[in-house]
C-alpha positions as CSV (number, residue, x, y, z in Angstrom):
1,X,120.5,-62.4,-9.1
2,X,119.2,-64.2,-12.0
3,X,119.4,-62.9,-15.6
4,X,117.4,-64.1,-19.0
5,X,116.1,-67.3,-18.9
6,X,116.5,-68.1,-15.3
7,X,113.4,-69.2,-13.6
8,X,111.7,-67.6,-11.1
9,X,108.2,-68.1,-9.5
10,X,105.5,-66.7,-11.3
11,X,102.5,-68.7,-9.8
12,X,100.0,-68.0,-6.9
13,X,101.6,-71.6,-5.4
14,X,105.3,-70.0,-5.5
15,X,104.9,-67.4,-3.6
16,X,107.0,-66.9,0.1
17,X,106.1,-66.4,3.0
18,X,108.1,-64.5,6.0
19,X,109.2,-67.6,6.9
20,X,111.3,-67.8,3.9
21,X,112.4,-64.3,3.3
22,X,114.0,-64.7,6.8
23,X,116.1,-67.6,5.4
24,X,117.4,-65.6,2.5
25,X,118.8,-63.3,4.8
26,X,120.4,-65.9,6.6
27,X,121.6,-67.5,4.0
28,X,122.9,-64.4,2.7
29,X,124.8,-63.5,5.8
30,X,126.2,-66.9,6.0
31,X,127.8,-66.9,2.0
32,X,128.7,-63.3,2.7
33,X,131.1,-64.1,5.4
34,X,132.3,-67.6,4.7
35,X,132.7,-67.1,1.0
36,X,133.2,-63.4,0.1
37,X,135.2,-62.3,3.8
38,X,132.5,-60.2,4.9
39,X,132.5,-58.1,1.4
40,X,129.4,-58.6,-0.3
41,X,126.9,-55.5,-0.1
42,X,123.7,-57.0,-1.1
43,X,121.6,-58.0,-4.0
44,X,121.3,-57.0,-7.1
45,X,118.0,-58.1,-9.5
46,X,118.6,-58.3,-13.2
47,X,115.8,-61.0,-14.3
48,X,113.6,-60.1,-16.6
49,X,111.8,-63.2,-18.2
50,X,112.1,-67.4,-19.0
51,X,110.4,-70.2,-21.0
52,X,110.1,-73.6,-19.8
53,X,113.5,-76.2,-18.7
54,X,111.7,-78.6,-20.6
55,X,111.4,-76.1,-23.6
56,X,115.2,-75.1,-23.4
57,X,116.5,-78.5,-23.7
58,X,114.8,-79.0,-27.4
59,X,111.5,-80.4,-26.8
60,X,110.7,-76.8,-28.0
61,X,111.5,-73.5,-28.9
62,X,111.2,-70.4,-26.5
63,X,109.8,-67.6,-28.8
64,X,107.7,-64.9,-29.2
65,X,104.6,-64.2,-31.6
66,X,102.1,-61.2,-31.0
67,X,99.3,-63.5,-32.1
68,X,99.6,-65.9,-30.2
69,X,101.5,-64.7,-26.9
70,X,100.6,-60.6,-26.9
71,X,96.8,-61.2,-25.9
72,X,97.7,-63.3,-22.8
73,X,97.6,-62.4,-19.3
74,X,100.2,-62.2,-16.9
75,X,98.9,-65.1,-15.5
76,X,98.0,-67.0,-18.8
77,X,101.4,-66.7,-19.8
78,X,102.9,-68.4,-16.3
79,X,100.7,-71.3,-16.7
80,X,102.2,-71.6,-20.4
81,X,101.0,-71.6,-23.9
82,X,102.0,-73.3,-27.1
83,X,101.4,-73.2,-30.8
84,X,102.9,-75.7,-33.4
85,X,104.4,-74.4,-37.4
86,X,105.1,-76.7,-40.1
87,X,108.3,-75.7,-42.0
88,X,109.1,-75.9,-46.0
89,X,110.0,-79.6,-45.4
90,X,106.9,-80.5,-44.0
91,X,108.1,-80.7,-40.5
92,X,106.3,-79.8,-37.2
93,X,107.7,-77.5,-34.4
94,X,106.4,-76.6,-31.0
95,X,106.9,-73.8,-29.7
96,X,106.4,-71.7,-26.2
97,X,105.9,-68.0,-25.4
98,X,108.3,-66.7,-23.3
99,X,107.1,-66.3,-19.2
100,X,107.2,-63.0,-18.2
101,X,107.1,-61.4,-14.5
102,X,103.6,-62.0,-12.4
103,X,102.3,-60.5,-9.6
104,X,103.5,-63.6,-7.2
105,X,106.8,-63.1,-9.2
106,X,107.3,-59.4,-7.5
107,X,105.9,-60.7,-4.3
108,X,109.1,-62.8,-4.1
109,X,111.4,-59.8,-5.3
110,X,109.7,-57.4,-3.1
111,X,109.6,-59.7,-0.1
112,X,113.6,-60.1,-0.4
113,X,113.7,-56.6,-0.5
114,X,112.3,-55.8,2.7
115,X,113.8,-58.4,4.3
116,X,117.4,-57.9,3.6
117,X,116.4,-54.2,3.8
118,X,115.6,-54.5,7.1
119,X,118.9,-56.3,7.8
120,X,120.4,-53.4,6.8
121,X,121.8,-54.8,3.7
122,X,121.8,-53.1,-0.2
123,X,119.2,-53.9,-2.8
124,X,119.1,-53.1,-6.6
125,X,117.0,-53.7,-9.2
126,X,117.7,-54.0,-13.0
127,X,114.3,-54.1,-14.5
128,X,113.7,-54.8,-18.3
129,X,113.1,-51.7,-20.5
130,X,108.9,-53.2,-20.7
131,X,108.7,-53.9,-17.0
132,X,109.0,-50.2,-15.8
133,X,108.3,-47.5,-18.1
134,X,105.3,-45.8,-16.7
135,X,103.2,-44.7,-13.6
136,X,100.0,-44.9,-15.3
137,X,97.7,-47.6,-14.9
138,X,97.4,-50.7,-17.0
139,X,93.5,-49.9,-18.4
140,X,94.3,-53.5,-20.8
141,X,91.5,-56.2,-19.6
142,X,94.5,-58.8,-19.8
143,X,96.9,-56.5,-18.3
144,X,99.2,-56.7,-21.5
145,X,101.3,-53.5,-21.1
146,X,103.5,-55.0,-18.6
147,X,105.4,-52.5,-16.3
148,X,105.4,-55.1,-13.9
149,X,107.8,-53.9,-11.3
150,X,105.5,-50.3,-11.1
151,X,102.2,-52.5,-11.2
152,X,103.1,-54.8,-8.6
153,X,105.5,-52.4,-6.4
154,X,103.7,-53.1,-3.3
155,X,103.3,-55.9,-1.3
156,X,102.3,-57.4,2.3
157,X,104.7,-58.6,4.5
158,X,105.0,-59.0,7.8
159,X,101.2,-58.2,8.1
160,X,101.5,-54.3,6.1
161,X,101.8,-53.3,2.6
162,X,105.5,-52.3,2.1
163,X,106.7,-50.9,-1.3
164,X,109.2,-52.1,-3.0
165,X,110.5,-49.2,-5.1
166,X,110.8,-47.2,-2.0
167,X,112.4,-49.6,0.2
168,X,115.7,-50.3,-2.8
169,X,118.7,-48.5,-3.1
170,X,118.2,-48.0,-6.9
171,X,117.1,-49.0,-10.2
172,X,118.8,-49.4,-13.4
173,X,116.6,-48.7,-16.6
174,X,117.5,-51.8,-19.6
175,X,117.3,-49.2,-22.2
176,X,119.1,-51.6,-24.6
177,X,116.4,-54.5,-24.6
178,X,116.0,-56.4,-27.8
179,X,112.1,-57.2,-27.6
180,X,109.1,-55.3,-27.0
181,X,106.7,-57.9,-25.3
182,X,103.8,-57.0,-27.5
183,X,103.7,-53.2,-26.4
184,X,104.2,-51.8,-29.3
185,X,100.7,-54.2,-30.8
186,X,98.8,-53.3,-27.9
187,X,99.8,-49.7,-26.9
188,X,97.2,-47.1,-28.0
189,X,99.8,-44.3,-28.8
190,X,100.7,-44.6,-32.8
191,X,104.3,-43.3,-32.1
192,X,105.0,-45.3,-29.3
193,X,107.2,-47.9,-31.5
194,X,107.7,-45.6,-34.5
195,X,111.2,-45.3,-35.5
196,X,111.4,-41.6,-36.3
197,X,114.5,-40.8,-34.2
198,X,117.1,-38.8,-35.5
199,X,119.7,-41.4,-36.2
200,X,123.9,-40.7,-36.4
201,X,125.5,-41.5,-39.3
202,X,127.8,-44.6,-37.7
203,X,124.6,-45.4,-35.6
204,X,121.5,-46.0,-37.7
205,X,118.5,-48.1,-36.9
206,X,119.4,-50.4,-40.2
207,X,122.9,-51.5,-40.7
208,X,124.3,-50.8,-44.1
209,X,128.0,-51.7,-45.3
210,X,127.8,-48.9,-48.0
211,X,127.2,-45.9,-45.6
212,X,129.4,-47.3,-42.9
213,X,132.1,-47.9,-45.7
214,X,132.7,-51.4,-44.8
215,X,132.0,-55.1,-46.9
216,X,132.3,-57.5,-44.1
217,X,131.6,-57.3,-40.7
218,X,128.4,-58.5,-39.2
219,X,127.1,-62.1,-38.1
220,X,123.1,-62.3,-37.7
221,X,122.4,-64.9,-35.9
222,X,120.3,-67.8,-36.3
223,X,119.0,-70.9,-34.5
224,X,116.0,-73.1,-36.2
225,X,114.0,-75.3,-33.5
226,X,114.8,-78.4,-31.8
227,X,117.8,-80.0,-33.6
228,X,117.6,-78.1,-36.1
229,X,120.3,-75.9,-38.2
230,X,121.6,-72.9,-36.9
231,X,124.5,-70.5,-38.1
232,X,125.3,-66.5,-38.7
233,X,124.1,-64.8,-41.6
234,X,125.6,-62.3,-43.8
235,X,123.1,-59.7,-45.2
236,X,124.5,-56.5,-46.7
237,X,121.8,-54.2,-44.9
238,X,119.2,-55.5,-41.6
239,X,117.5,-53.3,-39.1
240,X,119.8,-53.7,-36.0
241,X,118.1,-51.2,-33.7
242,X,114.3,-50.2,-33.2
243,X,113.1,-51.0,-36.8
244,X,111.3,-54.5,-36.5
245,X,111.3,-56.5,-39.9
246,X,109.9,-60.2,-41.5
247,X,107.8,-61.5,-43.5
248,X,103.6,-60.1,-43.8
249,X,102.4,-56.9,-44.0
250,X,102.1,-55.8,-40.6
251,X,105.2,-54.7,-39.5
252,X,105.1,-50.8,-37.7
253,X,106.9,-48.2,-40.2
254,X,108.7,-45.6,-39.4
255,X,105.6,-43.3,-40.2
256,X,103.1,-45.1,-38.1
257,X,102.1,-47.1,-41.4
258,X,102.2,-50.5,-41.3
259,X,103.2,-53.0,-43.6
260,X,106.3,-55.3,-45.6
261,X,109.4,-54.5,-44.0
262,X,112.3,-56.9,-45.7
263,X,115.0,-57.8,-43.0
264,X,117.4,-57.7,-46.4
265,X,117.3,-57.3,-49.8
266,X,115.4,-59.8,-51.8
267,X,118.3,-61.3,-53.8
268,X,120.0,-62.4,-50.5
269,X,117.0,-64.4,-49.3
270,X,118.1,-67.6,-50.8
271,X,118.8,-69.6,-47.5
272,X,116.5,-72.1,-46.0
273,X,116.9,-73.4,-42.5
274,X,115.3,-76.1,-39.5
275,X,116.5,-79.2,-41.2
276,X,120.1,-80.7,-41.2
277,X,121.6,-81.7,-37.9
278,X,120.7,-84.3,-34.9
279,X,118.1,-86.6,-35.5
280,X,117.2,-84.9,-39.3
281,X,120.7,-85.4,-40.3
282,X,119.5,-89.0,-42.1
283,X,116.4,-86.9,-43.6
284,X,116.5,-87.1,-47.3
285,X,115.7,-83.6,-48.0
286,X,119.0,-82.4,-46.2
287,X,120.9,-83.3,-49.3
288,X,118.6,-81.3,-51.1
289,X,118.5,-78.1,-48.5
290,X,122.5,-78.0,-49.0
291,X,122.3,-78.2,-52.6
292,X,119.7,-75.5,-53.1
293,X,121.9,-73.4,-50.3
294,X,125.0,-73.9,-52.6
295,X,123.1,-73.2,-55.7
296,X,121.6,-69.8,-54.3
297,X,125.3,-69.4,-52.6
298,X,127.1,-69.6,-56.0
299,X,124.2,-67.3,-57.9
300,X,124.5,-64.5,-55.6
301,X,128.5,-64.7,-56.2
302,X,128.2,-64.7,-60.1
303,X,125.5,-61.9,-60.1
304,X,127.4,-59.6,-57.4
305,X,131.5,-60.3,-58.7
306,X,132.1,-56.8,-57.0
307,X,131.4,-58.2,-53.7
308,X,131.4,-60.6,-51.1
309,X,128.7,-63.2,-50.8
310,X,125.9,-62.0,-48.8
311,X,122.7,-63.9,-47.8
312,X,119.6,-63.8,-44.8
313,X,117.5,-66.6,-44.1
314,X,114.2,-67.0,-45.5
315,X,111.3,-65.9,-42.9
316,X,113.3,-65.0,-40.7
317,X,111.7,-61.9,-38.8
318,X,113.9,-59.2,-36.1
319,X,111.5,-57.9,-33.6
320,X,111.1,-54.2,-32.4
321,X,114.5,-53.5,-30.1
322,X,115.2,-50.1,-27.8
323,X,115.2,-47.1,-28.4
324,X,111.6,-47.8,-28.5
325,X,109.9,-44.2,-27.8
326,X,107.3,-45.8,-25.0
327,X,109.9,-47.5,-23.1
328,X,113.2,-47.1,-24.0
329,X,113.2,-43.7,-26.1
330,X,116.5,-42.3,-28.5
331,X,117.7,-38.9,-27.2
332,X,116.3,-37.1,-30.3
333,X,113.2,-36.8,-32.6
334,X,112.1,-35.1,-35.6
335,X,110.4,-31.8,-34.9
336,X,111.2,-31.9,-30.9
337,X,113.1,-30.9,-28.3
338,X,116.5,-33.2,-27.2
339,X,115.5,-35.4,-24.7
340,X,111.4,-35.1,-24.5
341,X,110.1,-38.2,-24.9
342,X,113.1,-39.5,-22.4
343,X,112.0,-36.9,-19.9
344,X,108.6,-37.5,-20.5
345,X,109.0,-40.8,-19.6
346,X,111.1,-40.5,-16.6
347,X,108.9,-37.2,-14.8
348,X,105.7,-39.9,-14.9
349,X,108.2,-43.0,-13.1
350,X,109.6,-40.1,-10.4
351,X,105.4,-40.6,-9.2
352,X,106.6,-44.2,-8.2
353,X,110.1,-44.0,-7.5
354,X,112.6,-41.2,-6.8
355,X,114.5,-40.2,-10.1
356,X,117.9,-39.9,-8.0
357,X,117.9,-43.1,-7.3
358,X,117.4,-44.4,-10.9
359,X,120.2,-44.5,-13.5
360,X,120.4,-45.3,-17.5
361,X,121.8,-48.6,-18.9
362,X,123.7,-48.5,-22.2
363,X,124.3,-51.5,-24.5
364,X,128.6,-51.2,-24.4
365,X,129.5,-54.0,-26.6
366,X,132.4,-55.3,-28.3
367,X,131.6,-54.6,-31.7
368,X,135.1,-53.7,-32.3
369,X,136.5,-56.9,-32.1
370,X,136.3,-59.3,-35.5
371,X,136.5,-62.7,-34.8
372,X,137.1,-65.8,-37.3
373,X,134.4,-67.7,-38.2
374,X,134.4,-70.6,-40.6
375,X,131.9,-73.1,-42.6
376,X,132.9,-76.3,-44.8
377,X,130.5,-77.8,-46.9
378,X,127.7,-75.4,-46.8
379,X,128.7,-72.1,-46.8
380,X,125.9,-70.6,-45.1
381,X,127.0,-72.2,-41.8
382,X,129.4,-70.0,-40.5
383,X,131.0,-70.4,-37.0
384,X,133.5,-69.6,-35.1
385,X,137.0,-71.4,-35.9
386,X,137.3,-73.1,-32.2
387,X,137.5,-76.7,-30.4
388,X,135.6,-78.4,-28.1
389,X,139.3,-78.9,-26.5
390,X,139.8,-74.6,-26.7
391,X,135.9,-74.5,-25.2
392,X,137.3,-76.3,-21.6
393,X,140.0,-73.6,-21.5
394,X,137.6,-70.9,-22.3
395,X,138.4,-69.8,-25.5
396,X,135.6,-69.3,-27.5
397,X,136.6,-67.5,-30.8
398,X,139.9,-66.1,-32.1
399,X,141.0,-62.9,-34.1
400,X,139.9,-63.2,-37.6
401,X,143.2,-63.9,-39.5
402,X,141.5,-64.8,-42.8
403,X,138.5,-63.7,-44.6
404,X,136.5,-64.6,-48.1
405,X,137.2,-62.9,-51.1
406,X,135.1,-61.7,-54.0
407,X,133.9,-63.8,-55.5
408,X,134.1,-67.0,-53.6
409,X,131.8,-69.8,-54.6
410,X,130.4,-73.0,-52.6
411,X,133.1,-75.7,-53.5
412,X,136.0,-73.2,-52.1
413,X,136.7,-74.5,-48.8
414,X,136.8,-73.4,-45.9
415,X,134.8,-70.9,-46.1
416,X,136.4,-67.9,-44.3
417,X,134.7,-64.9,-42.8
418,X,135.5,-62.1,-40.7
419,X,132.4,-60.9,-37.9
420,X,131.7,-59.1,-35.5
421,X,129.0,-61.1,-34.1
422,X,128.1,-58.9,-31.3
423,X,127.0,-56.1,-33.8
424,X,123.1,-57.4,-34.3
425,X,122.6,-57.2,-30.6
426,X,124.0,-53.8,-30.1
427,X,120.9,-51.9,-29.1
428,X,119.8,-49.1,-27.4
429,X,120.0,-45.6,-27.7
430,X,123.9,-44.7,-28.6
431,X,126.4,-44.0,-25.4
432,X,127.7,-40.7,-25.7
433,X,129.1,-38.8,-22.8
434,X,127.6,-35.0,-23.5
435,X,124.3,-36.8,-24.2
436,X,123.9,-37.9,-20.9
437,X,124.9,-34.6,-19.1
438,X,122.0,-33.2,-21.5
439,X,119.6,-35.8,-20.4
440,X,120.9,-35.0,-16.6
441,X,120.5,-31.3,-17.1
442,X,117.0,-31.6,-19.1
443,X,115.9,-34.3,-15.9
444,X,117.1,-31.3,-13.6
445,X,115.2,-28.3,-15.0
446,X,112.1,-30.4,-15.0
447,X,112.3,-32.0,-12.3
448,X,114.7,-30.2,-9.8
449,X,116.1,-33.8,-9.1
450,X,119.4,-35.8,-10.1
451,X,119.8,-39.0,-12.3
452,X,122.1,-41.5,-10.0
453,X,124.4,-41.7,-12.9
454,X,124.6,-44.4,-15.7
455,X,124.9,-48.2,-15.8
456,X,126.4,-50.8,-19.3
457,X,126.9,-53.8,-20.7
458,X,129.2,-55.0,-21.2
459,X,132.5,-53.6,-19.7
460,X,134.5,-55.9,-23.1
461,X,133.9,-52.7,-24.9
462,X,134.9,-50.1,-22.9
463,X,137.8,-51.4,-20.6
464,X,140.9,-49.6,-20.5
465,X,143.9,-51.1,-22.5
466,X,147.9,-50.0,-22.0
467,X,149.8,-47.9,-24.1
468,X,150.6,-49.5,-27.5
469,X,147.2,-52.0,-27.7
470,X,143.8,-50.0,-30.1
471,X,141.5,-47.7,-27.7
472,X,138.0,-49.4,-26.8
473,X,135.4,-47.9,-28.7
474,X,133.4,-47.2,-25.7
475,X,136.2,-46.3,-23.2
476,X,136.5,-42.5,-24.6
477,X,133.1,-41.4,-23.6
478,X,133.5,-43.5,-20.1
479,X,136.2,-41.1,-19.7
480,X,134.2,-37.8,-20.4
481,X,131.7,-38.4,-17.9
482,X,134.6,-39.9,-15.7
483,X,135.9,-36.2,-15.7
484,X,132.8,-34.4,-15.6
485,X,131.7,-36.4,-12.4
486,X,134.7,-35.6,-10.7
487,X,136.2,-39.4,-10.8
488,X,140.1,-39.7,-10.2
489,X,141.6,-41.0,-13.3
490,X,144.9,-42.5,-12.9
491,X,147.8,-42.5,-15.8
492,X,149.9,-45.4,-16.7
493,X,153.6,-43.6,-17.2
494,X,156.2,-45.2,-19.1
495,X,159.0,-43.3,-17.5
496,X,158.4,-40.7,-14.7
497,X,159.8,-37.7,-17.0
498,X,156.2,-38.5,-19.5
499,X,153.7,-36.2,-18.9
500,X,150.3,-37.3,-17.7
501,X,148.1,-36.3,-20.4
502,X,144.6,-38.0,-18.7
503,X,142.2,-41.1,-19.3
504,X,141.0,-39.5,-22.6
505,X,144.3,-39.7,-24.6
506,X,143.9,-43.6,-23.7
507,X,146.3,-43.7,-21.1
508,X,144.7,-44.6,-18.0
509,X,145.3,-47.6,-15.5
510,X,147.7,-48.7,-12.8
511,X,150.4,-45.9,-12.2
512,X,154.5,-47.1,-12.7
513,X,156.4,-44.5,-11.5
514,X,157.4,-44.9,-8.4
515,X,156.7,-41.2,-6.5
516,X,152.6,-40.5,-6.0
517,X,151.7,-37.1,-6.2
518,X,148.1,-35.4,-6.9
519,X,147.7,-33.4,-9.6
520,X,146.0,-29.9,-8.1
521,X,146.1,-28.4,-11.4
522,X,146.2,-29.1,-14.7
523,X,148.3,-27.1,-17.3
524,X,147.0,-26.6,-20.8
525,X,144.8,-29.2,-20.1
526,X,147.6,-32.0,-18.5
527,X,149.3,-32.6,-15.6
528,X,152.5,-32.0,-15.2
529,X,155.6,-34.1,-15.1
530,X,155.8,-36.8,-12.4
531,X,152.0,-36.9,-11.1
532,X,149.7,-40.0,-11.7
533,X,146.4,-39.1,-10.6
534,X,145.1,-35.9,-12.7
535,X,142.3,-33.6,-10.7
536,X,138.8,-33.7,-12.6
537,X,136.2,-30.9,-13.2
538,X,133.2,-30.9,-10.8
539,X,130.6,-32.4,-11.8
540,X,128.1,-31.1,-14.0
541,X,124.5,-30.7,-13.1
């Protein structure tokens, strides 16, 4: 129920009464057996935050700055603030923070907890990596550390306090969220935003085409205020996880310093943006903005003939994203032991809520897939290759067929590009099967209790494909922990006399052969000839 951006009361004047958690329920019940036959379980909360209707349809910008949004209460923040910025054209923006949970807000949540609860029906919640992190108190005079669903667990209803994080059926922990909500500014722990993990080679905190051994394949994102230009950039190195970069001097290093952090090398800052489209389209200047982006375009290309054009956006800034050590922490630091800051972090939430009913969420995206994007007269403004027509049938980008070459300047056209756009908003600690039985077995020697288990997003890149089609990148490690928790794992045959060799040779899905038999045993680590559904290990604890 609900996701980013949805609205959700957050004022005193919102709140429900038992009146109206009743009527949910109904309501519930009624949907459940007239329009899924009877089949839907319950609820499942994954809302985490929203700005304004009347900011999302371009009278504004939602956004986020630590000056002006990190200081605000709870409260403060509901009732909305704004701020205007004049860009390099002289024009004025308004913009809004972004509203974040209240206490009326979990009133709501916990009251449709209890009440469907008490109707014998299943409740989840999917709390943002910021909004539960902690048992400890919020000591902030503003109450700007968040943790909102462990700050505001319980509730009154029905004339007694009930709490919330008892009463569900589990929680999910967003340890893939892509902004901080000031707690890295206002938490009194140096470390608790440093980026001192110990990074994998094809998983770093800051993307680099040299050490991954690629030229080509990542879109940064970019959108510009109310009518304003918007595209996908092309730097050859960004922080994509953890590290926060942008313009000043105050962005968190990796050693607790702070100071200039540049989202991309300077060379490749020649792009301006906010000017261009809708109502500025007749501005005078935009003749100039796509000349000067043309001119800095075909620059870069003379000075770099060795390789493809690359450029950022000028003051654009990428705020701190998980693994974030205080709330969303990487499996390994310098100097300490696997896991400690992770089980550090879940002993003090087993106060609130019992650890066997919480599990992990992973980022599981796509970024496997490279999709054709292209831009016409300024070259900077890269999209994907699709109709409005292709839009109505649900086809929003297809596989990139052709790409740039060196040395490509502004008046070649179109300007081709392969991406993978999904790549700047894979965050999160990396998923990886033997790190989570660690985490499960470090969470069981200190605690004596069991993790529920894992959640992702997305399933894109980890679902199973048939025999023939390229492996997910995801879908391997899916498999691991499929086998060491003891899930079936059924083998798509192409002829009974193939042998079953198992969801982790890629070979997993409906079964075509036309005798079923269980595997009891496996031989040399397959089943043999003629079985579809291969026994699994127990699990591991």
């Amino acid at each position: 129920m609900g996701s980013w951006c949805t609205s959700f009361p957050t004022l005193t004047s919102e709140e429900w009464t038992d009146r109206q958690f009743q009527e949910f329920v109904d309501y519930f019940e009624q949907i459940k057996e007239e329009t899924f036959g009877g089949t839907l379980d319950g609820i499942d909360f994954d809302w985490e935050g929203f700005c304004r209707s009347t900011c999302l349809r371009e009278q504004c910008e939602c956004a986020w700055d630590d000056k002006e949004c990190g200081s605000l209460s709870p409260e403060q923040l509901a009732n909305g603030h704004s701020w205007n910025t004049t860009d390099w054209a002289g024009v004025t923006h308004k913009h809004e923070c972004w509203i974040m949970p209240t206490k009326s807000t979990m009133q709501v949540i916990g009251g449709i907890t209890h009440f469907m609860k008490k109707a014998g029906h299943l409740v989840t919640l999917v709390p943002m990596s910021t909004a539960m992190y902690t048992s400890e108190a919020d000591k902030t005079p503003n109450q700007v550390m968040r943790n909102e669903y462990v700050k505001w667990n319980k509730q009154t209803y029905e004339g007694k306090e009930y709490d919330m994080l008892e009463e569900c059926d589990g929680a999910l922990l967003q340890w893939y969220s892509g902004f901080d909500a000031s707690l890295c500014m206002n938490s009194e722990d140096p470390h608790a935003c440093t980026c001192d993990n110990i990074q994998l080679d094809d998983y770093p905190n800051v993307y680099n085409n040299t050490n991954w051994g690629i030229n080509n394949t990542v879109a940064a994102s970019y959108g510009f205020f109310a009518n304003g230009r918007a595209g996908n950039m092309f730097p050859s190195s960004f922080p994509v996880r953890c590290q926060a970069c942008g313009p000043g001097n105050n962005t968190l290093k990796p050693d607790g310093t702070r100071g200039h952090v540049p989202c991309a090398p300077k060379d490749e800052m020649y792009v301006r943006a906010s000017i261009g489209t809708g109502e500025n389209a007749s501005n005078p200047k935009y003749s100039a903005l796509l000349a000067a982006n043309k001119a800095g375009y075909d620059k870069y290309a003379a000075a770099h003939p060795d390789s493809l054009p690359f450029w950022w956006v000028q003051d654009v800034a990428i705020p701190s994203k998980c693994p974030r050590s205080i709330d969303c922490p990487d499996w390994r630091y310098e100097g300490e032991e696997p896991y400690s800051r992770q089980v550090k972090l879940l002993k003090s939430l087993d106060k609130v809520i019992d650890l066997e009913k919480v599990s992990i969420g992973f980022e599981t995206l796509g970024t496997d897939v490279l999709v054709q994007m292209q831009a016409w007269q300024d070259p900077t403004v890269n999209w994907p290759d699709t109709t409005k027509e292709e839009h109505i049938k649900h086809i929003y980008f297809k596989p990139c067929k052709n790409n740039m070459t060196k040395g490509d300047t502004s008046g070649k056209m179109p300007h081709n590009r392969c991406s993978n756009p999904v790549m700047e908003q894979q965050w999160g600690l990396k998923f990886n099967a033997s790190e989570v039985l660690g985490l499960e077995k470090a969470v069981k020697e200190a605690t004596g209790k069991e993790l529920a288990g894992i959640g992702t997003f997305t399933l894109d890149g980890m679902i199973w494909q048939p025999n023939g089609k390229p492996q997910r990148l995801w879908y391997p490690e899916l498999c691991k922990l499929n086998e060491a928790y003891g899930l079936p794992q059924k083998c798509e045959l192409p002829d009974p006399s193939t042998d079953c060799k198992g969801c982790i040779a890629g070979t997993s899905g409906p079964c075509k052969v036309p005798s079923v038999n269980v595997c009891s045993a496996k031989v040399n680590g397959q089943c043999p000839s003629g079985t579809v559904q291969c026994a699994t290990a127990a699990k591991i604890n």
